[in-house]
Structure formats: structure tokens, C-alpha cells
Biopython code that builds the backbone (N, CA, C, O; Angstrom):
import numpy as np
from Bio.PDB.StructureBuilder import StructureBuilder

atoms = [
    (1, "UNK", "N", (0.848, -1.182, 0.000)),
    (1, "UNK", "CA", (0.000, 0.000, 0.000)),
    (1, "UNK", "C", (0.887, 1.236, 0.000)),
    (1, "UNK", "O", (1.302, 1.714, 1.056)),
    (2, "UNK", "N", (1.164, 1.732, -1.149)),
    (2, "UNK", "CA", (2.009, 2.691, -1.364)),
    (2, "UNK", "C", (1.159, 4.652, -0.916)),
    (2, "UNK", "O", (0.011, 4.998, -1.193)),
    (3, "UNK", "N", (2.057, 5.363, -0.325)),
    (3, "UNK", "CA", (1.154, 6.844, -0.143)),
    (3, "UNK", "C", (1.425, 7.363, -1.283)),
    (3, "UNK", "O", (2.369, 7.117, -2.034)),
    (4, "UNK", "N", (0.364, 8.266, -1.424)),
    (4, "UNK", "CA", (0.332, 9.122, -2.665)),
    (4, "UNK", "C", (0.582, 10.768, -2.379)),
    (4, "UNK", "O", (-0.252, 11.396, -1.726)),
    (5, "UNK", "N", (1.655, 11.345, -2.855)),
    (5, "UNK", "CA", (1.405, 12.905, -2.612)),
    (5, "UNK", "C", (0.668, 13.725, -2.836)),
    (5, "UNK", "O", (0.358, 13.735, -4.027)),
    (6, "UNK", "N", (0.062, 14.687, -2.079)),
    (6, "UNK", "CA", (-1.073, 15.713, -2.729)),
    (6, "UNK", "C", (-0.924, 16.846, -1.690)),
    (6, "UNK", "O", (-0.380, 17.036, -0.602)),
    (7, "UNK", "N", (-1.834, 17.624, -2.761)),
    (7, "UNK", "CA", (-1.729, 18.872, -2.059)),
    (7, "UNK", "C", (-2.898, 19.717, -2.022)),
    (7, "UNK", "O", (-3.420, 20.048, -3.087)),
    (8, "UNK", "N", (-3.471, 20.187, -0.675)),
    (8, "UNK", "CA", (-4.578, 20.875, -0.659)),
    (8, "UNK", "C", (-4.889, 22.205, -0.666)),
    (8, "UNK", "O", (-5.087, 22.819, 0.383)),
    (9, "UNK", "N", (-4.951, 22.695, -1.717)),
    (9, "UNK", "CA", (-4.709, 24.812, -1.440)),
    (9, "UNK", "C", (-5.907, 25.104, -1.279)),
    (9, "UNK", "O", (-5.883, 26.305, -1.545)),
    (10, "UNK", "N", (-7.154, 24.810, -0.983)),
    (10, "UNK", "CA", (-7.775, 25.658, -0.509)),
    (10, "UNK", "C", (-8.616, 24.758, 0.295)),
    (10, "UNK", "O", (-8.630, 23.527, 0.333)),
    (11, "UNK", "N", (-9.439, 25.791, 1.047)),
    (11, "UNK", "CA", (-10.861, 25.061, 2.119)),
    (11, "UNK", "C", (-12.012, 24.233, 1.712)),
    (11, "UNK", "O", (-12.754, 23.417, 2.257)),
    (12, "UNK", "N", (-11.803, 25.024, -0.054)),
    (12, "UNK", "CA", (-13.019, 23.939, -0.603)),
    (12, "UNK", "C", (-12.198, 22.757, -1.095)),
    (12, "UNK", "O", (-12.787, 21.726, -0.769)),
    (13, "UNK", "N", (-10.961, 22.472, -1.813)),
    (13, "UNK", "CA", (-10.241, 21.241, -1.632)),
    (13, "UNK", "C", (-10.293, 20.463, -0.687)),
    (13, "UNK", "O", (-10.763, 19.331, -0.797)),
    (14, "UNK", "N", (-9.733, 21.027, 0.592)),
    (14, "UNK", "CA", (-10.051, 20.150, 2.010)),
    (14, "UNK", "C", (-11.028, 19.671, 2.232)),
    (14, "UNK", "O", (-10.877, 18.479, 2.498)),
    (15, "UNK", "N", (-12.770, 20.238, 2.290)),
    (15, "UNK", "CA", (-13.772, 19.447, 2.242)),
    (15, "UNK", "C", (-13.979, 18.848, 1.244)),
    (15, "UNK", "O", (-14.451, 17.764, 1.588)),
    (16, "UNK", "N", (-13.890, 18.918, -0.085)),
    (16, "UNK", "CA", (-13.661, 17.695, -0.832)),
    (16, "UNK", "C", (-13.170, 16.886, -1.016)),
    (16, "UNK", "O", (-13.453, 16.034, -1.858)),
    (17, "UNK", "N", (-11.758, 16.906, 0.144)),
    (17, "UNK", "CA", (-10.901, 15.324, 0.210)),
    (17, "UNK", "C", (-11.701, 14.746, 1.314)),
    (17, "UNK", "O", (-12.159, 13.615, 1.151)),
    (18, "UNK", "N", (-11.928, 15.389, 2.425)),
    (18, "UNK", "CA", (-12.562, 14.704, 3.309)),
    (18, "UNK", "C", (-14.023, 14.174, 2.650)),
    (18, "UNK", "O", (-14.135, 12.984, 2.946)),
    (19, "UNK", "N", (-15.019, 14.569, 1.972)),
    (19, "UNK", "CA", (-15.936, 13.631, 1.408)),
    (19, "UNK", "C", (-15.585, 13.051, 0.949)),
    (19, "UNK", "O", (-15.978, 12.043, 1.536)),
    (20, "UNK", "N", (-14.688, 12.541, -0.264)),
    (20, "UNK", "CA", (-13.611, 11.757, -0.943)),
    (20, "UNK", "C", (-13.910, 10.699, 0.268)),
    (20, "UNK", "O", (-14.788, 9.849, 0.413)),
    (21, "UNK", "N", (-12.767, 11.128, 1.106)),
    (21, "UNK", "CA", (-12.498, 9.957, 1.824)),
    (21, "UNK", "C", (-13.492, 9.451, 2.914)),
    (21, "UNK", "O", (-13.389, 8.370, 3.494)),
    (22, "UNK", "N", (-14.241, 10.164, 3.065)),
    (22, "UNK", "CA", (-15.469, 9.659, 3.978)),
    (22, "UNK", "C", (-16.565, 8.283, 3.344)),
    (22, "UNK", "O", (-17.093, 7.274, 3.813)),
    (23, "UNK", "N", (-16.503, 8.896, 2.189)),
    (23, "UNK", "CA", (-17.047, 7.629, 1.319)),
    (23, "UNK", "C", (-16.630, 6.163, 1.618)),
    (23, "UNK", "O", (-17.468, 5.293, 1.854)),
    (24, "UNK", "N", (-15.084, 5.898, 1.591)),
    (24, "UNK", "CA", (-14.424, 4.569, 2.202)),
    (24, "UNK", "C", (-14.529, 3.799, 3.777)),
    (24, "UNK", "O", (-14.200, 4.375, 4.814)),
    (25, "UNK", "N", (-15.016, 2.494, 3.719)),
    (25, "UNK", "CA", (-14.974, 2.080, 5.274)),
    (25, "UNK", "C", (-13.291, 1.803, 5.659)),
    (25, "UNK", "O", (-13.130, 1.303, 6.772)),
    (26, "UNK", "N", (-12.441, 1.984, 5.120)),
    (26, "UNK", "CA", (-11.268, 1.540, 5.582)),
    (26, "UNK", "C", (-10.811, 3.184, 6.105)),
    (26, "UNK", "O", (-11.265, 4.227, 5.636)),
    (27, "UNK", "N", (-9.519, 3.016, 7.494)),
    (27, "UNK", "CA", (-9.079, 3.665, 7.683)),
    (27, "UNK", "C", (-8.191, 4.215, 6.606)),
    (27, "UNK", "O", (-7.567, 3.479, 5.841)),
    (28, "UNK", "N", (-8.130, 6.063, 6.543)),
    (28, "UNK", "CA", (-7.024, 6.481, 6.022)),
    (28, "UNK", "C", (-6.225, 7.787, 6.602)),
    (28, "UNK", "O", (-6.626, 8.863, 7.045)),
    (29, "UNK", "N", (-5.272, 7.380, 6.460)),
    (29, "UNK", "CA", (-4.316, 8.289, 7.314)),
    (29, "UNK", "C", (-3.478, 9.238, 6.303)),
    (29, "UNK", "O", (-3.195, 8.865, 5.165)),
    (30, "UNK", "N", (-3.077, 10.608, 6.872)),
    (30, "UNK", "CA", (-2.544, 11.272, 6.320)),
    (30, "UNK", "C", (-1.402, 11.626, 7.278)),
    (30, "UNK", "O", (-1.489, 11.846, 8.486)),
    (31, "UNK", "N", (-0.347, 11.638, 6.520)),
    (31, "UNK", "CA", (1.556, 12.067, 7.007)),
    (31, "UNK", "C", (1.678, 13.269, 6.379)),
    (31, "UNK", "O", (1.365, 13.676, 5.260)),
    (32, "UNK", "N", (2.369, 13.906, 7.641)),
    (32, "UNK", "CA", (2.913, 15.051, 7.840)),
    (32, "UNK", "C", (4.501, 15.106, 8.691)),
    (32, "UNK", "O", (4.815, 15.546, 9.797)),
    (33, "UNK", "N", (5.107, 14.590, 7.847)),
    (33, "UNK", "CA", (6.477, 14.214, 8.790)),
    (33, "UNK", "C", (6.183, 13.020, 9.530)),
    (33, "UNK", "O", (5.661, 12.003, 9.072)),
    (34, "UNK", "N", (6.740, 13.319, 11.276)),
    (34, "UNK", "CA", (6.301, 12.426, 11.763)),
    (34, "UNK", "C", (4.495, 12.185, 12.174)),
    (34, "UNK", "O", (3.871, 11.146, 12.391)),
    (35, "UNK", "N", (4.073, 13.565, 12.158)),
    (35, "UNK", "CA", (2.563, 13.195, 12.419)),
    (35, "UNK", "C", (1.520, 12.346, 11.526)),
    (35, "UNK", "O", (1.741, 12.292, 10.316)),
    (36, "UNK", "N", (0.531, 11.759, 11.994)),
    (36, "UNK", "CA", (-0.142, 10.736, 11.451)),
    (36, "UNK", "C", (-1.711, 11.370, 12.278)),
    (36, "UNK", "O", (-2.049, 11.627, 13.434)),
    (37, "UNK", "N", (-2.403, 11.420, 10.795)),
    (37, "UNK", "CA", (-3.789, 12.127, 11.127)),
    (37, "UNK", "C", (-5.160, 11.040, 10.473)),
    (37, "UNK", "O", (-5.261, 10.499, 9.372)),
    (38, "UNK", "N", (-5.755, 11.030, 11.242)),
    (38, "UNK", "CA", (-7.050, 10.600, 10.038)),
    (38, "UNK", "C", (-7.595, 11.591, 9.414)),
    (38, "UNK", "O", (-7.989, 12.643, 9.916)),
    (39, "UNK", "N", (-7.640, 11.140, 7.853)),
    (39, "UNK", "CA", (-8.204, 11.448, 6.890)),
    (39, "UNK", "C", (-9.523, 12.273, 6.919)),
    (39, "UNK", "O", (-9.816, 13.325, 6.353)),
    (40, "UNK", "N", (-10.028, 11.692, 7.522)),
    (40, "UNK", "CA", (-11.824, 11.368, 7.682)),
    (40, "UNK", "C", (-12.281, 12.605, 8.278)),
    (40, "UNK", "O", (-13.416, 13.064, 8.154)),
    (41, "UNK", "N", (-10.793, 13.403, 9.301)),
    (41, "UNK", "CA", (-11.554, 14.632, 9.770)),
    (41, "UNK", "C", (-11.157, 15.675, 10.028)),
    (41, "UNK", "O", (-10.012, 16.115, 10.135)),
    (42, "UNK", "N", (-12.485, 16.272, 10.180)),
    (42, "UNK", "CA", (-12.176, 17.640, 9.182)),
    (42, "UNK", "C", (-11.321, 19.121, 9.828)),
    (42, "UNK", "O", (-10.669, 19.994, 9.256)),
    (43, "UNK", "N", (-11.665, 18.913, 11.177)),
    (43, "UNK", "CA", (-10.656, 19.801, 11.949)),
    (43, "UNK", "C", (-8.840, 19.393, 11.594)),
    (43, "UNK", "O", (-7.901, 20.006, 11.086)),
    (44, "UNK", "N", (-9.050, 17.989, 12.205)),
    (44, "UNK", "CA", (-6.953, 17.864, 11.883)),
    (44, "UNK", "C", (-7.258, 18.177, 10.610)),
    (44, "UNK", "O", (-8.017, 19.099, 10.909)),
    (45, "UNK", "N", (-7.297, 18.156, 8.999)),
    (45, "UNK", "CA", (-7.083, 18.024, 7.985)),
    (45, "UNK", "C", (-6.731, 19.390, 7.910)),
    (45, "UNK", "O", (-5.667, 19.722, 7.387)),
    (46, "UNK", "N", (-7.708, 20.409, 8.492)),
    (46, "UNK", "CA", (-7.884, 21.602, 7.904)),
    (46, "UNK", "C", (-6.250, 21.931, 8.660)),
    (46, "UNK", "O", (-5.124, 22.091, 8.187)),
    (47, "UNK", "N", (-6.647, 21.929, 9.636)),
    (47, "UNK", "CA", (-5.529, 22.649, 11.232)),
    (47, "UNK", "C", (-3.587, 22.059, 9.961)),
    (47, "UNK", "O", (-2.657, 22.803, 9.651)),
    (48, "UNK", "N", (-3.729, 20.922, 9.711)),
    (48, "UNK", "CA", (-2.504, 20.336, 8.971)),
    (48, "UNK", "C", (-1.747, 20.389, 7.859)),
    (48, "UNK", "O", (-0.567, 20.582, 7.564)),
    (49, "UNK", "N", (-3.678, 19.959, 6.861)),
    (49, "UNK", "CA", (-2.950, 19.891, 5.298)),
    (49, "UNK", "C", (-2.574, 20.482, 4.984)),
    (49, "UNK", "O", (-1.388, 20.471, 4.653)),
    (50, "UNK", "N", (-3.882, 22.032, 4.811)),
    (50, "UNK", "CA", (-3.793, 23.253, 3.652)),
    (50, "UNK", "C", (-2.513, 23.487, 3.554)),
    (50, "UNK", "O", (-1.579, 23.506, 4.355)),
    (51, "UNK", "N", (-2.701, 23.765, 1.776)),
    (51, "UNK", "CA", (-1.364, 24.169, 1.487)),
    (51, "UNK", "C", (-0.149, 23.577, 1.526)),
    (51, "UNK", "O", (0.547, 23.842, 0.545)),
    (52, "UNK", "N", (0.370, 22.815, 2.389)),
    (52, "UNK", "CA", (1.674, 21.842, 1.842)),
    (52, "UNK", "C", (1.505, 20.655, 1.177)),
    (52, "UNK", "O", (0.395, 20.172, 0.959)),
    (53, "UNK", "N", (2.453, 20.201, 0.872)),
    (53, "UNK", "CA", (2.364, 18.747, 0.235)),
    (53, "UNK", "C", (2.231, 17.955, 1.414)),
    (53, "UNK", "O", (2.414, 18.422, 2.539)),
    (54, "UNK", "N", (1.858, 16.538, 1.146)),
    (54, "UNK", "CA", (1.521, 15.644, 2.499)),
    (54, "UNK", "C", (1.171, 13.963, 1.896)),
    (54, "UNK", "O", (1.175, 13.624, 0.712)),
    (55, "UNK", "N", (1.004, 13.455, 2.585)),
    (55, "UNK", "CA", (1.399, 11.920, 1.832)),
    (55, "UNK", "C", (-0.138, 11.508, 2.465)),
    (55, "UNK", "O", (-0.366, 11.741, 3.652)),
    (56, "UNK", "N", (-0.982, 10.996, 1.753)),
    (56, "UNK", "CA", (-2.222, 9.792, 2.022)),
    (56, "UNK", "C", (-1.871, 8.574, 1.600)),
    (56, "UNK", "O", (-1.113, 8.252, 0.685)),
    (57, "UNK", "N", (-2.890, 7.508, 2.834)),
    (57, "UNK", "CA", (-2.473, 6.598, 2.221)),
    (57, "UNK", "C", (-4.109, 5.607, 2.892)),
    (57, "UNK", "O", (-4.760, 5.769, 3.923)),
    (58, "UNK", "N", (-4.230, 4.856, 2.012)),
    (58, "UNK", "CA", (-5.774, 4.028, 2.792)),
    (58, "UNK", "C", (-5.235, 2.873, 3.067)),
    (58, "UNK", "O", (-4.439, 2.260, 2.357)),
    (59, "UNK", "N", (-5.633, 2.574, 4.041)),
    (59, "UNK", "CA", (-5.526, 1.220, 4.829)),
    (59, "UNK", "C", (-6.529, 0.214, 4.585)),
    (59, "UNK", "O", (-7.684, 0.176, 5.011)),
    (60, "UNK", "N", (-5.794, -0.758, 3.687)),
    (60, "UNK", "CA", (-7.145, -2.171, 3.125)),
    (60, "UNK", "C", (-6.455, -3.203, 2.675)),
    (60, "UNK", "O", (-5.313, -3.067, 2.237)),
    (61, "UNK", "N", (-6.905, -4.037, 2.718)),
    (61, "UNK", "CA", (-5.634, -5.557, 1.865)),
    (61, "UNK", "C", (-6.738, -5.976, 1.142)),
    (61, "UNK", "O", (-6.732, -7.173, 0.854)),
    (62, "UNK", "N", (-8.313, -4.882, 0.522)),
    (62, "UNK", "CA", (-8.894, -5.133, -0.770)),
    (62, "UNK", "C", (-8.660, -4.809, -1.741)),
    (62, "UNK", "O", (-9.402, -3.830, -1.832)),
    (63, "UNK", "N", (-7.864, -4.910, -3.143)),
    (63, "UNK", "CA", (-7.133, -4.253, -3.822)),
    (63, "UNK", "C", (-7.970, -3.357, -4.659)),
    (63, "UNK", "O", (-7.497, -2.413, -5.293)),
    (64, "UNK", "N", (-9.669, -3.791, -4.638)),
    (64, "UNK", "CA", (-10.082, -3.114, -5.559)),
    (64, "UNK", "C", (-10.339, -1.415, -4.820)),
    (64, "UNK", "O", (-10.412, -0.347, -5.428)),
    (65, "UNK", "N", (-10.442, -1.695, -3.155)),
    (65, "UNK", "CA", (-10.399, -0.681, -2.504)),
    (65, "UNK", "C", (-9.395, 0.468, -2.718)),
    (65, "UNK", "O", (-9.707, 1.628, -2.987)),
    (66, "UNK", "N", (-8.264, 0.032, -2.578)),
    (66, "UNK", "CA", (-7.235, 0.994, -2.910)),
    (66, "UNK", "C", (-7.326, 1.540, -4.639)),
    (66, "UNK", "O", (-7.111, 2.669, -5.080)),
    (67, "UNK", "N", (-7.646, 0.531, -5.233)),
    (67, "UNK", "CA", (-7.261, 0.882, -6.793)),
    (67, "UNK", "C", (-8.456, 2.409, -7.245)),
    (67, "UNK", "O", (-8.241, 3.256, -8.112)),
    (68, "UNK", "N", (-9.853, 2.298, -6.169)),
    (68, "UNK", "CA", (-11.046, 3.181, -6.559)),
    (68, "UNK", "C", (-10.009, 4.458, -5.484)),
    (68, "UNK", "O", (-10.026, 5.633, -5.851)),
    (69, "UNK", "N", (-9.333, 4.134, -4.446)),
    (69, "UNK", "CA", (-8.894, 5.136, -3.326)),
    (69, "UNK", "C", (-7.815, 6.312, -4.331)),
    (69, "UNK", "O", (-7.894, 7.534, -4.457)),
    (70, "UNK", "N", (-6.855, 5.320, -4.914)),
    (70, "UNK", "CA", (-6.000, 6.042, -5.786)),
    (70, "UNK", "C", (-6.688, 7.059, -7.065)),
    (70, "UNK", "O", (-6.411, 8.223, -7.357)),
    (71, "UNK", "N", (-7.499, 6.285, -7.563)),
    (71, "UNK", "CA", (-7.730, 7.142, -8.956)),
    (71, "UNK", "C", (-8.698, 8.391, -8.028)),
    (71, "UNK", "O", (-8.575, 9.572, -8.355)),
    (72, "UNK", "N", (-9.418, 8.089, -7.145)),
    (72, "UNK", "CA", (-10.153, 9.582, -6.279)),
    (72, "UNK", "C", (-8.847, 10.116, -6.011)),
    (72, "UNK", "O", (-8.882, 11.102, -6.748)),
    (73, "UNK", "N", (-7.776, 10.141, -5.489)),
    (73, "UNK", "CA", (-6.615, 11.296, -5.314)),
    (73, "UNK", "C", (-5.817, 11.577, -5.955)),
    (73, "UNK", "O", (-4.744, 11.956, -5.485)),
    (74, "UNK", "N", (-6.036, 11.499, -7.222)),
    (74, "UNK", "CA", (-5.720, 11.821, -8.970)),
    (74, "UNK", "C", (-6.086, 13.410, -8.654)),
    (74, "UNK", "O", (-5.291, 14.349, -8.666)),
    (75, "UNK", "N", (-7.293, 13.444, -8.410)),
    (75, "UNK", "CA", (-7.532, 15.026, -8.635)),
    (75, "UNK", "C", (-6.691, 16.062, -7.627)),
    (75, "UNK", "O", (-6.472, 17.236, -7.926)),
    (76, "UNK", "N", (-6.187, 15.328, -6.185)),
    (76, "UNK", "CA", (-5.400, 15.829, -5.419)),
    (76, "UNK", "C", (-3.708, 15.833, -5.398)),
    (76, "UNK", "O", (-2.946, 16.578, -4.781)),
    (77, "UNK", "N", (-3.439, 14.774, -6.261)),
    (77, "UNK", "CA", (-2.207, 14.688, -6.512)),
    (77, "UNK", "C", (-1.164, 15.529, -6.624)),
    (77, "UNK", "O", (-1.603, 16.540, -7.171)),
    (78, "UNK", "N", (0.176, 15.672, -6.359)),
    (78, "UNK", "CA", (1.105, 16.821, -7.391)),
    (78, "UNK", "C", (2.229, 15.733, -7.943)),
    (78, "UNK", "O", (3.112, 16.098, -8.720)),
]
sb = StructureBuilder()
sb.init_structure("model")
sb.init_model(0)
sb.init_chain("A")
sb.init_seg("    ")
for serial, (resi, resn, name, xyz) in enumerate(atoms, 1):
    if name == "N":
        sb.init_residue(resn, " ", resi, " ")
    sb.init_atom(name, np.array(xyz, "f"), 0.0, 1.0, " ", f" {name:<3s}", serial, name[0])
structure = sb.get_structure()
């Protein structure tokens, strides 16, 4: 389960990753150095992401899970 880089510049990005990822039952975590946030919400995301680059990654050993997780953070990618 490889992370993907992305980057969130604005507030309406941020709530659209978090619906993104709210959609999925698997945990997903987002890296920030050493910090480790869930995905799913919307205070850490905001308080963290905006604006830098940052690594996601979903947690599943369903492959079709990850494969629908990746192409949704296509649009977030850099």
C-alpha cells in the first residue's frame, strides 16, 4: 500500500478530500512528517494539510479498494 502525494490549497479542496475519503470504510491516514492524522476529519485536515504537500495513504488488503482510493486522489495529486 504505497502513499500518494497531494496537495490541498484551498478550504473547498479540504472538504472535498474529506468527502472523498469519507465515502471509504477503511481507515485512512494522512503524514505530515512524523505526524499521522485521520483522513476522515475535518478539523486535523484543515488545522494540517492546507497548502503543503503531504502523503495519504488508505488502509485495506482489498485491492479493488485501494485501486477506486487512488484514482479519487488523482484530482489531489502533485
Amino acid at each position: 500500500m504505497n502513499r500518494l502525494k497531494i496537495k490541498l490549497s484551498t478550504p473547498e479542496m479540504v472538504s472535498w478530500f474529506i468527502n472523498v475519503c469519507s465515502k471509504y470504510k477503511c481507515d485512512i491516514n494522512l503524514y505530515d512528517g512524523r505526524n499521522v492524522i485521520d483522513a476522515k476529519s475535518f478539523i486535523s485536515v484543515f488545522a494540517i494539510a492546507q497548502g503543503k504537500v503531504i502523503e495519504v495513504q488508505a488502509i485495506s488488503s482489498n485491492e479493488s479498494v485501494i485501486s477506486s482510493f487512488v484514482e479519487d486522489m488523482r484530482k489531489f495529486e502533485v
